[in-house]
DRENDRENPA-17912 format. One record per residue (C-alpha): x, y, z; residue in three letters; residue number from 0. Coordinates in pm, whole numbers. Last residue first. Layout:
<rec x="X" y="Y" z="Z" type="Ala" seq="NUM"/>
...
//
This chain:
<rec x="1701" y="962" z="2112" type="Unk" seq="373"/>
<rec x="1595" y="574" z="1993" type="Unk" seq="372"/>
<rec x="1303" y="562" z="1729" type="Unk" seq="371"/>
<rec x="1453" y="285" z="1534" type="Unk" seq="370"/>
<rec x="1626" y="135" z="1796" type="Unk" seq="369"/>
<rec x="1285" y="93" z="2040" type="Unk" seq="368"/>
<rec x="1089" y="-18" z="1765" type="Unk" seq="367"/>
<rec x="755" y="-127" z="1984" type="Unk" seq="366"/>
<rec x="741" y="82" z="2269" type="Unk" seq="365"/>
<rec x="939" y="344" z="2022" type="Unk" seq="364"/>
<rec x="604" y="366" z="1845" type="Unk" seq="363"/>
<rec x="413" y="429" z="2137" type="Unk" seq="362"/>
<rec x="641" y="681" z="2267" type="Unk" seq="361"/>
<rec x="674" y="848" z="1942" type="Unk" seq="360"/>
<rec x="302" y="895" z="1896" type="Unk" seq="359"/>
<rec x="29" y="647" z="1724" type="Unk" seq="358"/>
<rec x="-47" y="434" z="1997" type="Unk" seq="357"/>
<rec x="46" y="59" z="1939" type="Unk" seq="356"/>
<rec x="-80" y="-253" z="1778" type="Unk" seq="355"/>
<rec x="208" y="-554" z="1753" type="Unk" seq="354"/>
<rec x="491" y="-650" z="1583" type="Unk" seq="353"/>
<rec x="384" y="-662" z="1209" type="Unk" seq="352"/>
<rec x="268" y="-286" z="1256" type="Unk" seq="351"/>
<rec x="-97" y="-180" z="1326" type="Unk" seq="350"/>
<rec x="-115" y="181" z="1404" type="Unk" seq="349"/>
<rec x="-414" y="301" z="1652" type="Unk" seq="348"/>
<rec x="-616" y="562" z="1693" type="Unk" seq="347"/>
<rec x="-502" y="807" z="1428" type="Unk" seq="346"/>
<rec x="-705" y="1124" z="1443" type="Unk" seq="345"/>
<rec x="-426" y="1306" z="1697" type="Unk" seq="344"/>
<rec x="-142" y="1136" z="1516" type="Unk" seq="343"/>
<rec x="-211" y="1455" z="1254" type="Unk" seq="342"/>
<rec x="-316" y="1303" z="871" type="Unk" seq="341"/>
<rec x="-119" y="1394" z="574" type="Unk" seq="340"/>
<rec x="-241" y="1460" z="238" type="Unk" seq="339"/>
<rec x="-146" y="1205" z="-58" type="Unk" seq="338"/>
<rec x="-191" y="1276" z="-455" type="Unk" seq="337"/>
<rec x="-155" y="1684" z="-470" type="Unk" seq="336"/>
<rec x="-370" y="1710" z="-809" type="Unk" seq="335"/>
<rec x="-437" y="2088" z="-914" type="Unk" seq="334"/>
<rec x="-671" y="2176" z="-1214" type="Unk" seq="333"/>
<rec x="-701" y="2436" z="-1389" type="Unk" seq="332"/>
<rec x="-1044" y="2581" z="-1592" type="Unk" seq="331"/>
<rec x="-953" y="2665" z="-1985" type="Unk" seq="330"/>
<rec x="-1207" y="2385" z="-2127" type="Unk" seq="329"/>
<rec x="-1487" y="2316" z="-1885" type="Unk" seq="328"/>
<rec x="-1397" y="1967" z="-1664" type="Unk" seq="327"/>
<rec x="-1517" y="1630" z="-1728" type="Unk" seq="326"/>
<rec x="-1320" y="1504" z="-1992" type="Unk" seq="325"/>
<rec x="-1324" y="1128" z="-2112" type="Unk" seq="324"/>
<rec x="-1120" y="838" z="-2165" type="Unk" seq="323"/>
<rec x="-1220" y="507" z="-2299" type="Unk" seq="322"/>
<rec x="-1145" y="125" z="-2265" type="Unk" seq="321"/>
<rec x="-1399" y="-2" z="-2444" type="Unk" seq="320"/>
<rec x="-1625" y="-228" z="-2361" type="Unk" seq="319"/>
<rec x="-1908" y="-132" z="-2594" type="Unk" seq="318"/>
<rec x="-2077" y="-9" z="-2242" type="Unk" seq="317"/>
<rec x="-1790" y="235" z="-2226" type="Unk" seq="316"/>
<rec x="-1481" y="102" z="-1995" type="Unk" seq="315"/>
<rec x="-1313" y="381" z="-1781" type="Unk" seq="314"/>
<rec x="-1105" y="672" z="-1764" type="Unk" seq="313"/>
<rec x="-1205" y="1016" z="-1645" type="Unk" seq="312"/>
<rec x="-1031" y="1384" z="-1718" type="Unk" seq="311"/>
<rec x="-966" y="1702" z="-1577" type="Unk" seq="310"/>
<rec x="-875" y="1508" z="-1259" type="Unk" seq="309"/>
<rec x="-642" y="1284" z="-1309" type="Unk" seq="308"/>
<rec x="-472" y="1514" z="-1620" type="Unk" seq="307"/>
<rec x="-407" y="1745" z="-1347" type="Unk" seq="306"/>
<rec x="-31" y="1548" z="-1327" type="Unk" seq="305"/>
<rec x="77" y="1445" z="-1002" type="Unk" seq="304"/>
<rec x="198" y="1659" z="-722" type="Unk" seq="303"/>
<rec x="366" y="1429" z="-454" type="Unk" seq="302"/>
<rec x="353" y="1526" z="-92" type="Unk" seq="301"/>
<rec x="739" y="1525" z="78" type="Unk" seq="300"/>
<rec x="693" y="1464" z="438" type="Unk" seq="299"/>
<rec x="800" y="1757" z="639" type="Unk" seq="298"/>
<rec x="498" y="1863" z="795" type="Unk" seq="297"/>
<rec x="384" y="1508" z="889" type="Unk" seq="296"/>
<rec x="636" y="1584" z="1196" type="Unk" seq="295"/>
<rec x="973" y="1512" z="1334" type="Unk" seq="294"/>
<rec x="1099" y="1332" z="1037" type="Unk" seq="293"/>
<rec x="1420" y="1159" z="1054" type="Unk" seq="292"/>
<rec x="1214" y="883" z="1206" type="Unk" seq="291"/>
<rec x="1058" y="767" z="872" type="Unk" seq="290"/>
<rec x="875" y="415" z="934" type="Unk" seq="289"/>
<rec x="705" y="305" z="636" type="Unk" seq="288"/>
<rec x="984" y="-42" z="644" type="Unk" seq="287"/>
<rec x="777" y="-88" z="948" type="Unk" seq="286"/>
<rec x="496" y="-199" z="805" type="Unk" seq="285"/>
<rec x="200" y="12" z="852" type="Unk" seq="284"/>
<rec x="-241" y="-61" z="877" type="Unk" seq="283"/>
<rec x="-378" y="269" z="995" type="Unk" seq="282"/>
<rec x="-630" y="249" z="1237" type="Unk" seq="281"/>
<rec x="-934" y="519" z="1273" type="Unk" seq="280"/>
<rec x="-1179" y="415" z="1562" type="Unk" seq="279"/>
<rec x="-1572" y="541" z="1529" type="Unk" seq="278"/>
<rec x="-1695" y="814" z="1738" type="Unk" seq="277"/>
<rec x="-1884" y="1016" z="1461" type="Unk" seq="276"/>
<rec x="-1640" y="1334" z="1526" type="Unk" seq="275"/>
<rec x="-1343" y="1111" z="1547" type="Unk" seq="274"/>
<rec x="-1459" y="889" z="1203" type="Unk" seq="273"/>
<rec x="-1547" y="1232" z="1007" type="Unk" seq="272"/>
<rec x="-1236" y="1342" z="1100" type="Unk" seq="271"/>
<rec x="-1042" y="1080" z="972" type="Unk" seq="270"/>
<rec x="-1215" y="1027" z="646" type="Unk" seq="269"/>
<rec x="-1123" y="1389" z="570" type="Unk" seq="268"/>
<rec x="-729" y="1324" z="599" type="Unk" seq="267"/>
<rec x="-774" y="1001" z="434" type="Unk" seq="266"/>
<rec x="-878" y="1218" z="122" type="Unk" seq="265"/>
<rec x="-556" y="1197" z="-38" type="Unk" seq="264"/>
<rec x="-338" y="875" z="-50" type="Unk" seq="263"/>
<rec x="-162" y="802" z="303" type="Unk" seq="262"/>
<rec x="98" y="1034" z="487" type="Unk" seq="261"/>
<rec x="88" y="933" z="859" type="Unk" seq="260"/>
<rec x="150" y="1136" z="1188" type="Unk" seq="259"/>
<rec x="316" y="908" z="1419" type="Unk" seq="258"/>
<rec x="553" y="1194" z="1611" type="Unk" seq="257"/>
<rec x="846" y="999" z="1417" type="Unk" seq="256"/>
<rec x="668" y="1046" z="1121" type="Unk" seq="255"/>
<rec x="506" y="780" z="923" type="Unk" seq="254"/>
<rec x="501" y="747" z="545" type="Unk" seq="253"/>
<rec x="300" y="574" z="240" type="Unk" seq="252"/>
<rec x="-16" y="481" z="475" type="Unk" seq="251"/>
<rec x="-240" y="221" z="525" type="Unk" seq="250"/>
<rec x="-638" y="248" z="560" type="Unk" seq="249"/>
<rec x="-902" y="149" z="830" type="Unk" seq="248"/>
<rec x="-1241" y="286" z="942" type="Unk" seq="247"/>
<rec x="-1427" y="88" z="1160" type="Unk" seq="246"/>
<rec x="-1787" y="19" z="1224" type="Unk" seq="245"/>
<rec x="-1967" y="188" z="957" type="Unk" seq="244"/>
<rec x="-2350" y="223" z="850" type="Unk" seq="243"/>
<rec x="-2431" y="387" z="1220" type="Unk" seq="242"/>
<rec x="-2595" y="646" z="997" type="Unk" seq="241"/>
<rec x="-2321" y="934" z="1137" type="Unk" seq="240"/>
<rec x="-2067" y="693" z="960" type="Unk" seq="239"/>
<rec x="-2263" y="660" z="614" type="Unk" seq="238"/>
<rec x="-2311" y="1052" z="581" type="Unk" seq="237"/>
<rec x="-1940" y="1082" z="637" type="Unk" seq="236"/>
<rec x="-1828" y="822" z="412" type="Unk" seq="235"/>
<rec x="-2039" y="934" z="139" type="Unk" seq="234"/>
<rec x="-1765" y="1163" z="1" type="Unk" seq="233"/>
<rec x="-1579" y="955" z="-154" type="Unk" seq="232"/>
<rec x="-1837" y="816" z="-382" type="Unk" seq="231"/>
<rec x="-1888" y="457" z="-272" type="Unk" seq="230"/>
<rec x="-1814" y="105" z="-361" type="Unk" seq="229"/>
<rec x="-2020" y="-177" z="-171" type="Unk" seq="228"/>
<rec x="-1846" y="-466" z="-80" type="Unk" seq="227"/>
<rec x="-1861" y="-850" z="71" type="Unk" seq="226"/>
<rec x="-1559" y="-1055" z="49" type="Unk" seq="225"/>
<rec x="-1545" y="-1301" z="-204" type="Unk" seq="224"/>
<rec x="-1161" y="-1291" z="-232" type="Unk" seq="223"/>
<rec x="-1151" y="-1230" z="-625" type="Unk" seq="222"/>
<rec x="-1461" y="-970" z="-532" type="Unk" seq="221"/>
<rec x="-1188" y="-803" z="-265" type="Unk" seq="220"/>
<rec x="-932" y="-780" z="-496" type="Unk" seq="219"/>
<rec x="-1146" y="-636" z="-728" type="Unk" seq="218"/>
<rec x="-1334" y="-380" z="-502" type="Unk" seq="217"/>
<rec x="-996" y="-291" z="-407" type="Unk" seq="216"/>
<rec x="-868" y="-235" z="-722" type="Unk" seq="215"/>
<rec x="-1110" y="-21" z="-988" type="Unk" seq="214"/>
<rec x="-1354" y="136" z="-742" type="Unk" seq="213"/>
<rec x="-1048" y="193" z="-440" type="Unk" seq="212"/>
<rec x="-779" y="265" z="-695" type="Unk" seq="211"/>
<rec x="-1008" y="564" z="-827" type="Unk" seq="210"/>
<rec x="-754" y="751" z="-1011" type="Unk" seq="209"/>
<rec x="-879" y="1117" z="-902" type="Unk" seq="208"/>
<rec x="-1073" y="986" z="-675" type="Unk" seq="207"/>
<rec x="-1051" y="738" z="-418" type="Unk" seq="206"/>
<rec x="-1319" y="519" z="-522" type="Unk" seq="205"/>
<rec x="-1423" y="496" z="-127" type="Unk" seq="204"/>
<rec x="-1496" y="92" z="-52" type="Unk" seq="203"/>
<rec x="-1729" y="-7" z="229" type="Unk" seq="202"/>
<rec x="-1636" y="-340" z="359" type="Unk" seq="201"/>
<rec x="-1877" y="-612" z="458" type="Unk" seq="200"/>
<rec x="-1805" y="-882" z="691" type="Unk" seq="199"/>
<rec x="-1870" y="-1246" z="838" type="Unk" seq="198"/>
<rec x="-1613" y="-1396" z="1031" type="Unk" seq="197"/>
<rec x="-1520" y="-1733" z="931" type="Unk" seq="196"/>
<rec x="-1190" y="-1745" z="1029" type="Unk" seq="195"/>
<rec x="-1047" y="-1721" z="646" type="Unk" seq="194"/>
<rec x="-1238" y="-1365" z="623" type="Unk" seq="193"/>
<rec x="-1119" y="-1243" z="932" type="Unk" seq="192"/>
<rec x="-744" y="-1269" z="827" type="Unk" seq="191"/>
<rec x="-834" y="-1162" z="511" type="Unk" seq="190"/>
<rec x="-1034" y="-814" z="702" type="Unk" seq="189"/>
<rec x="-707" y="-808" z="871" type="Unk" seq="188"/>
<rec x="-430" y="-789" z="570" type="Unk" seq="187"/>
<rec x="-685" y="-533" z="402" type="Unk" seq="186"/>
<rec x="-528" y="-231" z="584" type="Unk" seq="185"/>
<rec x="-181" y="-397" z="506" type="Unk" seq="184"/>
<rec x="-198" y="-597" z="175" type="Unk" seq="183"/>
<rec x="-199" y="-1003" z="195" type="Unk" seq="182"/>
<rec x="58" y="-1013" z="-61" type="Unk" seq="181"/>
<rec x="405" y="-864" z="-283" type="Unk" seq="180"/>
<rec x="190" y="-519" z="-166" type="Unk" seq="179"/>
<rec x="-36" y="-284" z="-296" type="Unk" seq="178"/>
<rec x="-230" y="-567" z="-512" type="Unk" seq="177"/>
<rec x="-239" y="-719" z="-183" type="Unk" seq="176"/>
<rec x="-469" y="-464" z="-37" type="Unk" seq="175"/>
<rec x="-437" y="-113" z="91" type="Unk" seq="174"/>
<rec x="-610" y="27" z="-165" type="Unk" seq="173"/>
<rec x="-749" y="356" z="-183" type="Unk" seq="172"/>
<rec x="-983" y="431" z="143" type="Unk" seq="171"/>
<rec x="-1109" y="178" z="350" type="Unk" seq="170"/>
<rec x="-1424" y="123" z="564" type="Unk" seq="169"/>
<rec x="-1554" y="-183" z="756" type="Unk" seq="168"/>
<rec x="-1862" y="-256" z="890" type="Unk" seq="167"/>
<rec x="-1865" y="-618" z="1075" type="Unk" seq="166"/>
<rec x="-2163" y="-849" z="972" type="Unk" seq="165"/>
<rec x="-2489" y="-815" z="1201" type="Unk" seq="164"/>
<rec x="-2718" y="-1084" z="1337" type="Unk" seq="163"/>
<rec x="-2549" y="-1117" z="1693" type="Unk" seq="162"/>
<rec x="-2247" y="-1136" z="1511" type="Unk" seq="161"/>
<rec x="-2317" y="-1449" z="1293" type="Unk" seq="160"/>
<rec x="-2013" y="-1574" z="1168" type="Unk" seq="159"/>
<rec x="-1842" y="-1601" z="1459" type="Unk" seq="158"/>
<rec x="-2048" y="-1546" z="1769" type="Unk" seq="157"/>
<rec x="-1898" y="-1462" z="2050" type="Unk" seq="156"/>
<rec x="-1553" y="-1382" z="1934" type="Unk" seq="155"/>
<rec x="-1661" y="-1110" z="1689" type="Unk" seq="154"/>
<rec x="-1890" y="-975" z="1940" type="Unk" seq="153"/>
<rec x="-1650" y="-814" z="2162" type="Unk" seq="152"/>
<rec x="-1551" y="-604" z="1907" type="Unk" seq="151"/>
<rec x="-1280" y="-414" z="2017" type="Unk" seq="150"/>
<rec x="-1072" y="-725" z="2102" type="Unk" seq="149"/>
<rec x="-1181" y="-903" z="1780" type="Unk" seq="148"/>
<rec x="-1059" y="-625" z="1570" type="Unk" seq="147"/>
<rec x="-749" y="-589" z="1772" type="Unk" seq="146"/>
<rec x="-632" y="-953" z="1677" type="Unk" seq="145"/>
<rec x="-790" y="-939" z="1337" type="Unk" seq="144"/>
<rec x="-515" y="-619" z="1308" type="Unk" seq="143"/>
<rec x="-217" y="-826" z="1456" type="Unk" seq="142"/>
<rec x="-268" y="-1115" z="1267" type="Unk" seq="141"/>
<rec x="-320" y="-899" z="925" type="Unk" seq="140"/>
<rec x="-2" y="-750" z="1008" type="Unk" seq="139"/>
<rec x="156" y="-1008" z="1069" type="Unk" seq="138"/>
<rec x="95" y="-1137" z="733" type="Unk" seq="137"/>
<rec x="186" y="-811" z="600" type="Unk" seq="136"/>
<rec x="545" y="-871" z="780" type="Unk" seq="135"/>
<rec x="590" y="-1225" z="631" type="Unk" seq="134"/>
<rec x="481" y="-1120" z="253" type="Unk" seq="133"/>
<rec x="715" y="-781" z="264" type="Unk" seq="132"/>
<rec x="1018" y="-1061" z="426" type="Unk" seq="131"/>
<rec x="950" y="-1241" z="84" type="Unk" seq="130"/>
<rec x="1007" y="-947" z="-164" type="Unk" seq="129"/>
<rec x="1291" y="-779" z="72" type="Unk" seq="128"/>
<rec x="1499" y="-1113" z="99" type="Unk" seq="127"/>
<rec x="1440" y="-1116" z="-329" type="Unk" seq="126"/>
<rec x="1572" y="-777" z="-300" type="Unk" seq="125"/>
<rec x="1878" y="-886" z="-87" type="Unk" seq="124"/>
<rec x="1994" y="-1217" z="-281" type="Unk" seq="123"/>
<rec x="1960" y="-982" z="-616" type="Unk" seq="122"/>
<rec x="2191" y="-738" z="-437" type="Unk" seq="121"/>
<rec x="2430" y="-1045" z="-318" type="Unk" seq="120"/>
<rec x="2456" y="-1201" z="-641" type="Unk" seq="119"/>
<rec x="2521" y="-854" z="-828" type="Unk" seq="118"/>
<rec x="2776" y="-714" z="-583" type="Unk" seq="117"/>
<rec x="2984" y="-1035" z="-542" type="Unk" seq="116"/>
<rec x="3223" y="-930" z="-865" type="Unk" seq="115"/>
<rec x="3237" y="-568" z="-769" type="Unk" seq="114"/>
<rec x="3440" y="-633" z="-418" type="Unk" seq="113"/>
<rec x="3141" y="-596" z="-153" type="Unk" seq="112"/>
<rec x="3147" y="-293" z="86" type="Unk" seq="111"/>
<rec x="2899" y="-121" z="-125" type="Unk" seq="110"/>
<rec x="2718" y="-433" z="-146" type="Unk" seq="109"/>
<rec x="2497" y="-476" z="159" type="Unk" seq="108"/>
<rec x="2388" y="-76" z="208" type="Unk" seq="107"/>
<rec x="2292" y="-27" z="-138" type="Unk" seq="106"/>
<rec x="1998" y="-328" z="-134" type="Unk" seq="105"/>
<rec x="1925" y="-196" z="220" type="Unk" seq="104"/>
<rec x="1956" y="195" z="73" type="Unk" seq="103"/>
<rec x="1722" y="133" z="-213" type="Unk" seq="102"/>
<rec x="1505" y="-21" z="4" type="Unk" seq="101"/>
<rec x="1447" y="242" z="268" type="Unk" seq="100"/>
<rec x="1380" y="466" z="1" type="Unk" seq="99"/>
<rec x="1149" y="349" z="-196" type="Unk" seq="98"/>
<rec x="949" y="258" z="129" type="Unk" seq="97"/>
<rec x="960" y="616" z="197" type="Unk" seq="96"/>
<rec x="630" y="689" z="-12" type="Unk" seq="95"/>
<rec x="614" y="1021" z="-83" type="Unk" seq="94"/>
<rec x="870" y="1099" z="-375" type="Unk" seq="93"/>
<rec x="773" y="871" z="-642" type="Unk" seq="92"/>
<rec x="1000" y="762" z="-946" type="Unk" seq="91"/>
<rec x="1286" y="974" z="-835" type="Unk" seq="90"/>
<rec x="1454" y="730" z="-589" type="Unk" seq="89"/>
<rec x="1483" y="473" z="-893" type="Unk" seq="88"/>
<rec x="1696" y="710" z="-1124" type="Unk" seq="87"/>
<rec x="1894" y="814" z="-801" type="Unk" seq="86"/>
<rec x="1932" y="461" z="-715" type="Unk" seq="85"/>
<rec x="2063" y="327" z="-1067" type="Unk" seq="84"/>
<rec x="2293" y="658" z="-1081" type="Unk" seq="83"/>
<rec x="2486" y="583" z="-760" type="Unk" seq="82"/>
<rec x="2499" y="173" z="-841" type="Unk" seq="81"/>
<rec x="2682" y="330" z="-1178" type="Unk" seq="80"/>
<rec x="2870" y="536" z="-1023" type="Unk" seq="79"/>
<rec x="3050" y="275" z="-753" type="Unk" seq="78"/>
<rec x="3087" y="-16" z="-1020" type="Unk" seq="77"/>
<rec x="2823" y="-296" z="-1043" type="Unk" seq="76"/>
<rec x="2710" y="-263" z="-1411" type="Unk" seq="75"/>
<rec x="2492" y="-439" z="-1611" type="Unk" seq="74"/>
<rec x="2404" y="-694" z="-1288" type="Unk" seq="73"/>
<rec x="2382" y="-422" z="-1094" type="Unk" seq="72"/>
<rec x="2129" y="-253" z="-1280" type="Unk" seq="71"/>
<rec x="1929" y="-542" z="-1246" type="Unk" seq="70"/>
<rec x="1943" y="-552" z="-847" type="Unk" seq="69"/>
<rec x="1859" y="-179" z="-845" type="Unk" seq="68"/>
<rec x="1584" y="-275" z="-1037" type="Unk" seq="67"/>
<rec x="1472" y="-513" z="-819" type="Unk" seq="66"/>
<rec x="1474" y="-338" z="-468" type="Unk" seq="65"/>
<rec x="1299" y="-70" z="-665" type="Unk" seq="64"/>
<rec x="1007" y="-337" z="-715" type="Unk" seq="63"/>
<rec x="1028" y="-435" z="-343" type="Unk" seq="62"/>
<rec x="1000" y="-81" z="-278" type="Unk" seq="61"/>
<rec x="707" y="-24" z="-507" type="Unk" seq="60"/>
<rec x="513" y="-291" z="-371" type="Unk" seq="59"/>
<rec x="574" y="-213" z="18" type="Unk" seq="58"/>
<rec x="425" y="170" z="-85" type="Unk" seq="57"/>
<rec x="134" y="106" z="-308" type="Unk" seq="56"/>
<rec x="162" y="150" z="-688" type="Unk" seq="55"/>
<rec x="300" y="-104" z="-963" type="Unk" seq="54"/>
<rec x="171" y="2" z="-1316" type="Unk" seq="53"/>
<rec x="181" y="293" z="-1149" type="Unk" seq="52"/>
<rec x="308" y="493" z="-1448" type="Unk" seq="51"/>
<rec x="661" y="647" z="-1265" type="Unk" seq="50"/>
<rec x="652" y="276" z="-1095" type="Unk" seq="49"/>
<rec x="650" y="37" z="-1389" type="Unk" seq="48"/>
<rec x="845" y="314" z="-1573" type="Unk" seq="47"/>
<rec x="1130" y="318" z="-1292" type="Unk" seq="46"/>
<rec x="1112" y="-93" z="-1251" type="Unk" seq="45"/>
<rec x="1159" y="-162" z="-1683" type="Unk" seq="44"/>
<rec x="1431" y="97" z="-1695" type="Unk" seq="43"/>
<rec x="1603" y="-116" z="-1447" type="Unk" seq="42"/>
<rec x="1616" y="-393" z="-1622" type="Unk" seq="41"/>
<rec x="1394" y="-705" z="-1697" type="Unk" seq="40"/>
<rec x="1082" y="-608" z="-1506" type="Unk" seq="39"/>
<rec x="747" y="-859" z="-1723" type="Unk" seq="38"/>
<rec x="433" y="-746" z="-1725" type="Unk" seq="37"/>
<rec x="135" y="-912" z="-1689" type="Unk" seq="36"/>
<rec x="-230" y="-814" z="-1824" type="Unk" seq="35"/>
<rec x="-513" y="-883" z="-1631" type="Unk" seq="34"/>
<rec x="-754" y="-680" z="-1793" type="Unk" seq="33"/>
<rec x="-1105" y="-531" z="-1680" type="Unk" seq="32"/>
<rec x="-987" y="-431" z="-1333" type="Unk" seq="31"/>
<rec x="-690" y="-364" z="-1391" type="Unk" seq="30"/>
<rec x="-528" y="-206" z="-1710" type="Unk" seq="29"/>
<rec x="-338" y="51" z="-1475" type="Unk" seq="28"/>
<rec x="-250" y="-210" z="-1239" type="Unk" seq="27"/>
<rec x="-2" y="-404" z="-1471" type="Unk" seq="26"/>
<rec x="48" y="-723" z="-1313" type="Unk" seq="25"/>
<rec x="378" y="-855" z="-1232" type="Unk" seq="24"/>
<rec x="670" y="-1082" z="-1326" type="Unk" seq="23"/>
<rec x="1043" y="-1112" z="-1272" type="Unk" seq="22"/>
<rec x="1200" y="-1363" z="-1501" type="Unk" seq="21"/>
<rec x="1356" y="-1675" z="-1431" type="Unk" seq="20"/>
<rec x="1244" y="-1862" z="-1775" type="Unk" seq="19"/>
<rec x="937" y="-2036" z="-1617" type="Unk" seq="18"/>
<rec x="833" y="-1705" z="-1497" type="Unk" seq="17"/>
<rec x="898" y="-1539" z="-1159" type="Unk" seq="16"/>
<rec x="653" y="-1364" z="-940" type="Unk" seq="15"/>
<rec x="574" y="-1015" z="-800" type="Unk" seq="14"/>
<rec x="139" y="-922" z="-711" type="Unk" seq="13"/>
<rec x="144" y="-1317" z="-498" type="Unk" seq="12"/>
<rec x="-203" y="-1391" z="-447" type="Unk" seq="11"/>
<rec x="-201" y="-1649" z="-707" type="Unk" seq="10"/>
<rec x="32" y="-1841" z="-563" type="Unk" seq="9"/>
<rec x="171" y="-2141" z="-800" type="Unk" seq="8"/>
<rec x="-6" y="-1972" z="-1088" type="Unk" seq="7"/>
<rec x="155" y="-1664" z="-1052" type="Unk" seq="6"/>
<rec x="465" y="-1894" z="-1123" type="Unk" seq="5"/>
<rec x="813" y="-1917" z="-942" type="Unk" seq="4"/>
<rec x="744" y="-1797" z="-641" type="Unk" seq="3"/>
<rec x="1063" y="-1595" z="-539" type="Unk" seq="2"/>
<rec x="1308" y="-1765" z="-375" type="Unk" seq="1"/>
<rec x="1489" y="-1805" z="-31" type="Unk" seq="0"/>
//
């Protein structure tokens, strides 16, 4: 099991390796007007990719951690300094529990390993992480076109022509493969539609403060040529009660054992708005988002990022320039919690690689029945 070995051997992949061996992947802060790659060497190189969000989106940053706790490894495999390679890593991001369920399955397989075998077998494990993440979203995108169709009647009637009418989709942040090693989670099904045949349009929030809807779902899904609009975020609402939206759809950072789900701020809001308009709310999630120690949504951590985001804009200037600007008074405060958490009550349906189920305990231990067992 490998890594590809060129971005040009599968362009949809977000990690590769170079000709030379080295880890590769884009950095998502220069996207979309640059495609700039980046190179992970150490384990320096993983915690600033993710601290920066040069790699965001749950799955991607736990494959990355995977990595750097490989690297370190390979410095270093004794006992403390394994301990202070995860602790450096587990303190990148605090919401998204992917970081931590990888650091501890890269941990887990060569504590009990003499120090020689530890670096082969950690690398062995994060590259197992990185291809098992492209397997699972695949599912994932299976399971969700699956449920798509079943809703929608119409999809299997008529493909490509739906009676007239392409299928509405809306997303919030991105979910895609750019959040992921590939195919993305709440994108993973719109692909999957997308290489049937099945004729769509997806309404994209900018997901303000750092707008990874605008600037990376609308690219992903122009690279795909899958139909979008971008919106402000809060023209969801107003395009829901207009009939304008089919389905909502997102993925999440962290699920409680009850099956409430922490995804990027402002999902909270879109769910509402889809249960008071009638329209179904999934949420696209691997396992490895799975956090059973938690009873509730009320215990996951929610990550307080720097006001910057939102005293301040970023964007090209029509001399294309890449170019900051402020759009807040001088003196007035800002606050930026980056994720809110929304109750299992809104959430319709979760999407895992093993099949759709309720979102509640019972319907997740349907499904992961030693995960969730009493």
């Amino acid at each position: 099991m490998a890594l590809e070995s060129s971005s040009a051997a599968h362009p949809w992949r977000t990690l590769w390796l170079d000709d030379a061996g080295v880890v590769k992947t884009l950095d998502q802060t220069r996207l979309p007007f640059a495609q700039v790659e980046i190179a992970l060497t150490s384990l320096e190189d993983c915690a600033r990719a993710i601290e920066t969000m040069q790699v965001r989106g749950a799955p991607l940053i736990g494959a990355t951690a995977a990595i750097g706790l490989a690297l370190a490894l390979r410095e270093a495999p004794d006992e403390a300094s394994l301990q202070r390679a995860a602790t450096r890593l587990a303190a990148t991001r605090p919401t998204a529990v992917n970081l931590h369920w990888a650091l501890a399955r890269v941990a887990d397989a060569v504590v009990p390993l003499a120090m020689p075998q530890r670096a082969r077998h950690a690398w062995a494990q994060a590259l197992a992480i990185v291809e098992e993440d492209v397997a699972v979203n695949a599912a994932i995108g299976e399971q969700g076109a699956a449920l798509a169709r079943a809703h929608f009647a119409w999809l299997a009637q008529a493909p490509g022509a739906h009676q007239g009418r392409a299928l509405q989709w809306l997303t919030h942040c991105n979910a895609g493969r750019l959040a992921t090693v590939a195919h993305g989670t709440a994108l993973a099904p719109i692909y999957a539609l997308h290489a049937a045949g099945v004729a769509q349009h997806v309404w994209v929030d900018e997901t303000r403060p750092r707008n990874q809807g605008a600037s990376l779902t609308a690219w992903e899904l122009g690279q795909a040529g899958i139909a979008h609009t971008v919106i402000a975020d809060n023209a969801g609402g107003q395009l829901m009660r207009a009939g304008a939206v089919d389905v909502v759809i997102v993925g999440c950072d962290r699920v409680a054992r009850n099956g409430d789900v922490a995804n990027k701020i402002g999902t909270y809001l879109k769910a509402l708005a889809a249960r008071d308009c009638g329209l179904p709310f999934w949420v696209a999630c691997p396992a490895s988002t799975f956090d059973p120690s938690l009873v509730s949504g009320a215990e996951i951590p929610i990550e307080e990022r720097s006001a910057r985001e939102v005293t301040h804009f970023s964007g090209r200037n029509e001399r294309g320039e890449w170019t900051e600007v402020q759009v807040t008074p001088d003196g007035s405060p800002a606050r930026n919690p980056a994720f809110d958490v929304t109750p299992a009550r809104l959430v319709d349906a979760l999407i895992t690689e093993r099949g759709v189920c309720a979102a509640s305990e019972a319907g997740l231990a349907a499904l992961w029945p030693q995960r969730f067992a009493r």
